[in-house]
C-alpha positions as CSV (number, residue, x, y, z in Angstrom):
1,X,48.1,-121.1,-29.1
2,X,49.4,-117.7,-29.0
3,X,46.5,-115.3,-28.9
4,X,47.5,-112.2,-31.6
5,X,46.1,-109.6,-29.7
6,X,47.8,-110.6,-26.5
7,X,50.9,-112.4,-27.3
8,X,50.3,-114.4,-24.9
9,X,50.2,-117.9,-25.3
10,X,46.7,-119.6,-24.3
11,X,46.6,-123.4,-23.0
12,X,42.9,-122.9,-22.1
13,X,40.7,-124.6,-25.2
14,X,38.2,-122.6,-25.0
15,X,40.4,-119.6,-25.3
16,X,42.2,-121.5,-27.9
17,X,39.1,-122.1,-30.2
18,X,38.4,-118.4,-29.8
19,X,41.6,-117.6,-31.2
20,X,40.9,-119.9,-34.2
21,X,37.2,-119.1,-35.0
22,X,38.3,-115.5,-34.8
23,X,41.3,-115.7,-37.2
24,X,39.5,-118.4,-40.2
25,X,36.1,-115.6,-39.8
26,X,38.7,-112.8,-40.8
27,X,40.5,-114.5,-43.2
28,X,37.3,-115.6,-45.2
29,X,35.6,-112.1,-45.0
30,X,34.8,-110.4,-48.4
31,X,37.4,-107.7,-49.4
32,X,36.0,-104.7,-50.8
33,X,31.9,-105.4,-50.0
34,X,29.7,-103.0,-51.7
35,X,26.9,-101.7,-50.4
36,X,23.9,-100.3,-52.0
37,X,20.6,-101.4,-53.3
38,X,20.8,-104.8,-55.1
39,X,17.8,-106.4,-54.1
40,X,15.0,-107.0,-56.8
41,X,12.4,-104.9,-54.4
42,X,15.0,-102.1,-53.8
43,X,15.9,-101.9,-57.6
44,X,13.8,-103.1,-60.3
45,X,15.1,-105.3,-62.8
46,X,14.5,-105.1,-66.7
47,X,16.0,-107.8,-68.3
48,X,15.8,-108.0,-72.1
49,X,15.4,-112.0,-72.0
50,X,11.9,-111.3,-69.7
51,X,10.8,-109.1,-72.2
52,X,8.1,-110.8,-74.4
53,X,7.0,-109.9,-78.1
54,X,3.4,-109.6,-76.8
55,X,4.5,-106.8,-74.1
56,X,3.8,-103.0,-75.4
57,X,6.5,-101.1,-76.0
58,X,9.0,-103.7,-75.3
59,X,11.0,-105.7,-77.1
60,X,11.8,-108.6,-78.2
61,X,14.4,-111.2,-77.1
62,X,17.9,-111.8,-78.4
63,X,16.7,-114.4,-80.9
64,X,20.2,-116.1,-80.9
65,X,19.6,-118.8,-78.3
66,X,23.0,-121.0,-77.2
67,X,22.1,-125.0,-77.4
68,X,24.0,-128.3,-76.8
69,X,22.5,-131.3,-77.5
70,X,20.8,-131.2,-74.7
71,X,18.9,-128.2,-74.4
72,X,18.2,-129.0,-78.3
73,X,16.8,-132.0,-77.7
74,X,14.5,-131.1,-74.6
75,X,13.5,-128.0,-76.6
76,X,11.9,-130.4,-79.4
77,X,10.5,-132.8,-77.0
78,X,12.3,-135.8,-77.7
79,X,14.4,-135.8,-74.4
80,X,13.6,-135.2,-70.8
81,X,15.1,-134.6,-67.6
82,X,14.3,-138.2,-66.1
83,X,18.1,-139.4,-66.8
84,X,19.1,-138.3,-63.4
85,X,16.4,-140.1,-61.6
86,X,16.9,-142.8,-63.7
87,X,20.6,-143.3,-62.5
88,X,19.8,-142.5,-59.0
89,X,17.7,-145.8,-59.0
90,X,20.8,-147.6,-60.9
91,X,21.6,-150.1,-58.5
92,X,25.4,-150.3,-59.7
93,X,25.4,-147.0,-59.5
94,X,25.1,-147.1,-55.6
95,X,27.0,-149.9,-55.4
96,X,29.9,-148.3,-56.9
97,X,29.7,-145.4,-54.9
98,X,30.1,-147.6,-52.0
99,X,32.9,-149.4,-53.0
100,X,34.7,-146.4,-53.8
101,X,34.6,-144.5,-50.3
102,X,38.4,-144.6,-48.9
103,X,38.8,-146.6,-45.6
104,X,40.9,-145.5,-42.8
105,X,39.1,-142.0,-43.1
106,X,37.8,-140.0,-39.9
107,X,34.1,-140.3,-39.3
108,X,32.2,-137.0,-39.1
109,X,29.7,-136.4,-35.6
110,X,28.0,-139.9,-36.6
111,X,30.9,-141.6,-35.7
112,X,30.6,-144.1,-38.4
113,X,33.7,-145.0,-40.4
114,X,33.5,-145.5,-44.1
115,X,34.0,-149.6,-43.5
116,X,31.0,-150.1,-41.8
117,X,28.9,-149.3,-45.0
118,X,31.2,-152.1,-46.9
119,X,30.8,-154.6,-44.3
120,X,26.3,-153.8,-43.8
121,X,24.7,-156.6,-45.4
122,X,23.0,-156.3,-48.8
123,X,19.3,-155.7,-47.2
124,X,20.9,-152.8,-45.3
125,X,23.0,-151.4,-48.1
126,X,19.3,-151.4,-50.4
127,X,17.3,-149.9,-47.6
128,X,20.0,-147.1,-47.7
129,X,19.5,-146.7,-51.7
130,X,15.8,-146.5,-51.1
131,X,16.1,-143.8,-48.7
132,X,18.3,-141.7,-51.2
133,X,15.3,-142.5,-53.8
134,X,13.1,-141.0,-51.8
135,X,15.3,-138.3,-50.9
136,X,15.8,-137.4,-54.7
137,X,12.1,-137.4,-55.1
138,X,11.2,-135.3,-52.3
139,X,14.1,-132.8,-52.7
140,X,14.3,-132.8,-49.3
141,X,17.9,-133.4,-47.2
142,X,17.8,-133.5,-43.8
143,X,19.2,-130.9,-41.9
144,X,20.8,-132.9,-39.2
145,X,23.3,-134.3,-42.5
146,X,24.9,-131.2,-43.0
147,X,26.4,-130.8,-39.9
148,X,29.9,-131.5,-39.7
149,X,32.8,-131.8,-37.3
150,X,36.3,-129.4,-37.9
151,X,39.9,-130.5,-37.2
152,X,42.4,-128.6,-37.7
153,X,45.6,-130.0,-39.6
154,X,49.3,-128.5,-38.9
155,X,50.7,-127.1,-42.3
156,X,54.5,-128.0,-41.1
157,X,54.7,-124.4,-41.8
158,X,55.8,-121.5,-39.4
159,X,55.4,-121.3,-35.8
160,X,52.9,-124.0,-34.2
161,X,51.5,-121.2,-31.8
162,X,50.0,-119.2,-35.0
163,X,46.6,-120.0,-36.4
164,X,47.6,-119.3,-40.0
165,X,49.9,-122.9,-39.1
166,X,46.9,-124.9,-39.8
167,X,43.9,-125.5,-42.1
168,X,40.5,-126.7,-40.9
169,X,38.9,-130.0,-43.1
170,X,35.8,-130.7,-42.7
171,X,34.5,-134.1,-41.1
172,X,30.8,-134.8,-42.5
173,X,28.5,-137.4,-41.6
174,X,29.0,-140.7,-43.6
175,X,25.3,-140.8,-45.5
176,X,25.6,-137.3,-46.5
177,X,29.1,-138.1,-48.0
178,X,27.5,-141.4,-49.6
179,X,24.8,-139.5,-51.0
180,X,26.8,-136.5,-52.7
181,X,28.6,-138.7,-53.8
182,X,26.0,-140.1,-55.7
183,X,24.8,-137.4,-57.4
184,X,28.2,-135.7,-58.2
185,X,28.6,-139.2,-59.9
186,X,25.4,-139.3,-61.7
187,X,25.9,-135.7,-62.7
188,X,29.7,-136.0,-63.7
189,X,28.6,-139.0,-66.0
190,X,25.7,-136.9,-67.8
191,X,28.4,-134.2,-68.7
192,X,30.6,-136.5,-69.8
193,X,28.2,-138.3,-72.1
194,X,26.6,-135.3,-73.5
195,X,29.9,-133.5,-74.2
196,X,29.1,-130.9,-71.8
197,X,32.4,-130.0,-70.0
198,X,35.0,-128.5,-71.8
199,X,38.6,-130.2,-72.6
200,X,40.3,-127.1,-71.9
């Protein structure tokens, strides 16, 4: 890997995922950061939608208020929120987001491939679905899923020696990827159903 500051060429890996760290932390930098005071504390807000009718001197909202059925039906009371929960305990649901991960993939740091969660037996696959109940309920992740392993993937473009030649992917582990996939599911579904994502 040629080193751009250099020229020279580096064999050494260490040196080599220097050179790479140091060229994808450039390339993703902001352009053009501001600087100033933005935070709440530094610079008060006044938003006219805070404002309330019972506030002196203030006044009041925007009445013109933008629904979908949705936010219609939740604002009269005759719809809640418990549709996501609701498909999160779906056992097809589950099911089909485990028939749907692609084989032959490369595991993330767990090391566990995609087929092993097709090939767990039924009483393995449900304990899983329970845990991503009670990961829904809790709202709580854990911390050691969203780590993930980078590999870096040759364009076929320009010089192998240069950085810009290749593009990290990210590797993550196989339950965090199960159980995004879920709820991207779960969510795409809702939009679709409720009209909720544009055709254009």
């Amino acid at each position: 890997m040629k080193d751009p500051e250099t020229g020279k060429i580096e064999t050494e890996p260490t040196k080599q995922a220097q050179i790479f760290e140091k060229y994808f932390k450039d390339s993703w930098q902001a352009i053009n950061i501001k600087h100033g005071t933005y935070l709440p504390e530094e610079a008060p807000r006044n938003y006219p939608w805070e404002h309330t009718e019972n506030e002196p001197g203030s006044k009041p909202p925007d009445p013109f208020k933008l629904h979908t059925i949705i936010t219609r039906d939740e604002s009269d009371g005759t719809k809640d929120r418990n549709w996501l929960h609701s498909s999160i305990l779906d056992n097809c649901a589950f099911n089909e987001c485990i028939k749907t991960l692609s084989n032959k993939k490369s595991p993330g740091p767990d090391g566990i491939v995609n087929e092993l969660l097709h090939m767990l037996p039924t009483e393995i696959q449900e304990t899983i679905h329970m845990l991503f109940i009670i990961i829904r309920a809790t709202g709580f992740t854990p911390k050691a899923w969203k780590i993930s392993n980078t590999i870096l993937i040759d364009k076929n473009k320009g010089d192998e020696t240069e950085a810009s030649s290749y593009r990290p992917v990210g590797l993550a582990i196989t339950l965090y990827e199960l159980w995004t996939r879920l709820i991207t599911n779960t969510l795409y579904e809702y939009a679709e159903a409720n009209s909720i994502l544009s055709t254009t």
